[in-house]
N, C-alpha and C positions, 0 to 999 in steps of 0.2 A: 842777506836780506831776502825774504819773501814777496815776491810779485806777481800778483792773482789778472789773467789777463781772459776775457768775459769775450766769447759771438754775443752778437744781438739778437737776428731775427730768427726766430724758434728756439734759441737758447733763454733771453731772458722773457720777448714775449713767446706766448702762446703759438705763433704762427710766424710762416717766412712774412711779414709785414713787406718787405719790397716785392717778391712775388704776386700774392694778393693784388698789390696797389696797380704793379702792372698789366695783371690780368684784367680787373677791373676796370680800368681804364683806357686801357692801350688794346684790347679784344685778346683773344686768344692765340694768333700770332706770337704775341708772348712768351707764348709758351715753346713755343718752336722755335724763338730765338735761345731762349734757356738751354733746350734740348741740341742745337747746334754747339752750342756753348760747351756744353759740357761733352762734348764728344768732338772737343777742339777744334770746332769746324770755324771759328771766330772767337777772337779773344770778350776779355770779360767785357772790356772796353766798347767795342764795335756793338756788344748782347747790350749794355746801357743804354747807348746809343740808339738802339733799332727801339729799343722800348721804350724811352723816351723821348723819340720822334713819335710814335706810334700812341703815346698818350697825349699829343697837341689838341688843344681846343677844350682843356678839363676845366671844369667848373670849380673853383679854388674853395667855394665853399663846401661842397659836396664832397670836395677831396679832403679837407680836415673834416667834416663830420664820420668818412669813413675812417679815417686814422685815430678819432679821438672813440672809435668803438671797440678801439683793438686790446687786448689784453696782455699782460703780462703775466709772468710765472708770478703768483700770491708769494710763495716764498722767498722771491728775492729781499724783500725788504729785510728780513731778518737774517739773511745772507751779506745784504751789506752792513748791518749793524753790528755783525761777528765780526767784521774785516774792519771797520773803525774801532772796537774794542778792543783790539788783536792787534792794531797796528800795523796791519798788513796792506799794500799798495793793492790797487786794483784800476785797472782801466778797462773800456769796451775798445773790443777792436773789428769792427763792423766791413763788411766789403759792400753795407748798401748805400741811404742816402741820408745824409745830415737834417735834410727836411723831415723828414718823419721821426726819427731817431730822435733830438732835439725835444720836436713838441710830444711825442709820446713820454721821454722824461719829465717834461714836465707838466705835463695832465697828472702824472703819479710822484709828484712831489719828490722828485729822485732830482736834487741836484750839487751842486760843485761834485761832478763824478766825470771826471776826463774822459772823453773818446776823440776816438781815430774814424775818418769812414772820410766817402767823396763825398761833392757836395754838387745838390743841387737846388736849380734858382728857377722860380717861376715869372714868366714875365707877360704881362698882360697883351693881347691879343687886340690893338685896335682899340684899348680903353675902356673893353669889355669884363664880365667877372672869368671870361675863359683865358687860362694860360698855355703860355708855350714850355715846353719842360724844357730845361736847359743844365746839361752835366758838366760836372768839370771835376779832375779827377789827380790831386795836391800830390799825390802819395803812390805815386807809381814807379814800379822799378823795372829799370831801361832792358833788364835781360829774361824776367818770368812776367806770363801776362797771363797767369792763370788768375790772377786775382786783380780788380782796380786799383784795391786798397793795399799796397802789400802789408799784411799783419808781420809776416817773416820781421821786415827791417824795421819795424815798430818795437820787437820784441830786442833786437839785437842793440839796435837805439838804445833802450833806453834801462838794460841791463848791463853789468856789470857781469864778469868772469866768475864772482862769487856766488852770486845773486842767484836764487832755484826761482827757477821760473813752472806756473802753473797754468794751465789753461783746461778754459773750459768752451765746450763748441757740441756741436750736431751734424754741423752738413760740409756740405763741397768744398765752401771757401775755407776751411779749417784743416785738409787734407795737408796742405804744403808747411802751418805750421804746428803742428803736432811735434812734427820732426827736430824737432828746435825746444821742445817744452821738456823738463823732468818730471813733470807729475802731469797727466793726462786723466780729466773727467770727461767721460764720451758717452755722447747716446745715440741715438739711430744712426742714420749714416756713415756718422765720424766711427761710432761703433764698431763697425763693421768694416771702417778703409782700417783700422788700429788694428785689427784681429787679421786681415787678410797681409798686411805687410809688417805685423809682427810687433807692433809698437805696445808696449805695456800702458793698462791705462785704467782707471776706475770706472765701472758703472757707473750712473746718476738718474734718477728719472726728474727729480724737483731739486733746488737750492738747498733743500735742507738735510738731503743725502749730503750733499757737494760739503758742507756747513759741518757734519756730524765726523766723513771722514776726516775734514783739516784741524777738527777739534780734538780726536784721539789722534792724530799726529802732533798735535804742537803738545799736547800732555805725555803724549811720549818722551818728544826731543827733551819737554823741561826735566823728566825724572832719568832721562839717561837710559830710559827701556830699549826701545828701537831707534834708531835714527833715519826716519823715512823720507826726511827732505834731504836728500844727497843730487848729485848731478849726476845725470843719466848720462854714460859713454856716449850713446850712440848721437844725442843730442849736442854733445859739447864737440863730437868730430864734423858732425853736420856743420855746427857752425863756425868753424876752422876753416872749415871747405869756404864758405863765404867770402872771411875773410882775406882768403889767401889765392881765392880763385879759383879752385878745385871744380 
């Protein structure tokens, strides 16, 4: 079986949507917590944290009116409709925050579409329209803390030893499971962590690249031309390792 496994923010919208949110709110400090983060100086956890403190006292209306301005890639929609016609599985697996994620699906009418991600709770401040941010983070794994969200054991979950796993991603939090997928669509970032550590992978700029190559792939598989859904060595030994402790 085919399992299409989708980042969120900058893959399906337009922009890192949790970056943004906590620049916007929380000041640019922000950013420095990100930047520590990503030069391992504090886990992803602790970067939530500081930025979610760091956005106390927000205006809950002001914070959905900026989330419901955010966009998404235009061709996802015709993206997911190949994958229901095609009967191919798909989930988001997000390392941001269920609040925004949530309602930005369904401002764009995208729903029964499972995702994975932390979640956060806003809670009113005094009885006022200002909330406290509040994280909590379901899906964490006790030995990698590069990510909140582990995508890795989401993917390992909920495939099978058969099953070609697909992913598509852009940035940081998708570094760890590339390594794990057989068929890799990359663009910026992830782009470039794939080419510097060797991992094979497809360009993408929009969903309908991502859409076009899965469609001359499964027209391949069905005429027997090429068999391009196969399992990647390198990925099936990575996730050995996992399993077995490696």
């Amino acid at each position: 079986m085919i399992k299409i496994f989708i980042d969120f923010d900058g893959t399906i919208t337009k922009q890192d949507v949790g970056d943004a949110m906590f620049e916007k709110f929380g000041g640019k400090q922000c950013l420095d917590f990100i930047k520590e983060y990503h030069r391992g100086l504090i886990s992803a956890i602790e970067c939530f944290q500081r930025e979610c403190s760091a956005c106390n006292g927000t205006d809950q209306h002001i914070l959905n009116e900026f989330l419901d301005k955010q966009e998404i890639d235009s061709t996802f929609f015709d993206f997911q409709q190949f994958c229901i016609e095609s009967k191919l599985e798909y989930f988001i697996l997000s390392d941001g925050m269920d609040y925004y994620i949530e309602r930005i699906l369904e401002k764009n009418g995208i729903s029964k579409m499972p995702y994975f991600t932390n979640h956060l709770e806003l809670i009113p401040i005094d009885g006022t329209r200002e909330m406290r941010f509040i994280p909590s983070f379901p899906y964490t794994d006790e030995v990698c803390d590069r990510c909140a969200c582990c995508k890795r054991n989401h993917i390992l979950t909920l495939c099978g030893n058969d099953d070609i796993i697909i992913y598509i991603g852009e940035g940081y939090s998708d570094r760890c499971t590339v390594r794990y997928a057989d068929v890799v669509f990359a663009k910026d970032e992830l782009l470039k962590y794939c080419q510097q550590e060797n991992i094979s992978y497809f360009e993408y700029r929009t969903f309908d690249d991502v859409r076009d190559r899965l469609k001359s792939m499964l027209m391949n598989k069905e005429s027997k031309n090429i068999n391009e859904f196969r399992k990647r060595r390198q990925a099936q030994l990575a996730a050995r390792d996992v399993f077995i402790g490696g």
